[in-house]
C-alpha positions, -999 to +999 in steps of 0.1 A: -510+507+283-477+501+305-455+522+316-420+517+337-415+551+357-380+555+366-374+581+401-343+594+402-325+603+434-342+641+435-380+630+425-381+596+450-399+617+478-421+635+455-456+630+451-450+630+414-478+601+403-502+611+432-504+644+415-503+629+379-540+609+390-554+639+405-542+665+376-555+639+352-585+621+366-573+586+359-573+552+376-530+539+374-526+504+385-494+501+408-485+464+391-448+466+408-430+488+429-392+491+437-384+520+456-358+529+482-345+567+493-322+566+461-342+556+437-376+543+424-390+521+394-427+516+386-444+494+365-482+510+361-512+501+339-537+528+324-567+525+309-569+556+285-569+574+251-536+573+228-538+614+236-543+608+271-515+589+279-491+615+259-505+636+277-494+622+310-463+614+294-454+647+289-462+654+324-442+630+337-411+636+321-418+673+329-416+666+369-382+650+359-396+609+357-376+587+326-415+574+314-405+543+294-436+526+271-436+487+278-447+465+251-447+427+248-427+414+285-427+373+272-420+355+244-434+318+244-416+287+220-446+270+214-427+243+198-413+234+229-440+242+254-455+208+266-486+228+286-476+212+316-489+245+335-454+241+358-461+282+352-497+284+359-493+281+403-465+305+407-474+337+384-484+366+412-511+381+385-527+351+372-514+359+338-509+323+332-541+301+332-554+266+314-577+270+285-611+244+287-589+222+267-562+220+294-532+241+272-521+270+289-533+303+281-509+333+283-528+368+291-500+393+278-518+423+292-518+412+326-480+403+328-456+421+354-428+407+337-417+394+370-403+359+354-420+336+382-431+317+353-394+315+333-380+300+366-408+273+369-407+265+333-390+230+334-379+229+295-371+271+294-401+275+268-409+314+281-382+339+279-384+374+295-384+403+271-365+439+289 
């Protein structure tokens, strides 16, 4: 599951998901990070039970953090993708790859939703979902 953590002003300089992964014994993924002294967004990947991640959810919300659940981040027109890989080289995950058969293979999961791959893409076949 992803989640986009949202620091407001007051909870920036808190150890808010430090605690979160020692309160509740998990492994979070840090997949992006924007954060200054006003403000802070994470994108973060966990590994756990439906409960589990309520769980945390609650808690988060509770130290003052807007938790926001992230589903699908592209969208592919498969009609007019020509599997030139154009988007393969430049996505920072390696969400993008080429199947045996040489057409690309998108790895939704793995996707920071950066849009590396929207810029590259010379016939705009991939569209970034907010």
């Amino acid at each position: 599951m992803r989640l986009k953590l949202i620091y407001s002003r007051a909870e920036v300089e808190k150890p808010i998901l430090a605690d979160a992964i020692l309160r509740f014994k998990l492994p979070i993924n840090i997949l992006e990070a924007n954060v200054n002294a006003t403000k802070g967004e994470l994108i973060v990947s966990i590994e756990a039970s439906e409960e589990t991640i309520e769980e945390l959810i609650l808690y988060l919300v509770g130290r003052g953090l807007k938790v926001e659940r992230l589903t699908r981040r592209l969208r592919v027109d498969e009609g007019r993708c020509m599997n030139c890989g154009a988007c393969v080289s430049p996505c920072p995950v390696k969400a993008i790859s080429f199947r045996p058969d040489w057409t690309v293979r998108f790895e939704e999961e793995k996707c920071i939703g950066c849009g590396a791959c929207v810029k590259a893409c010379p016939v705009a076949a991939i569209e970034l979902l907010r």
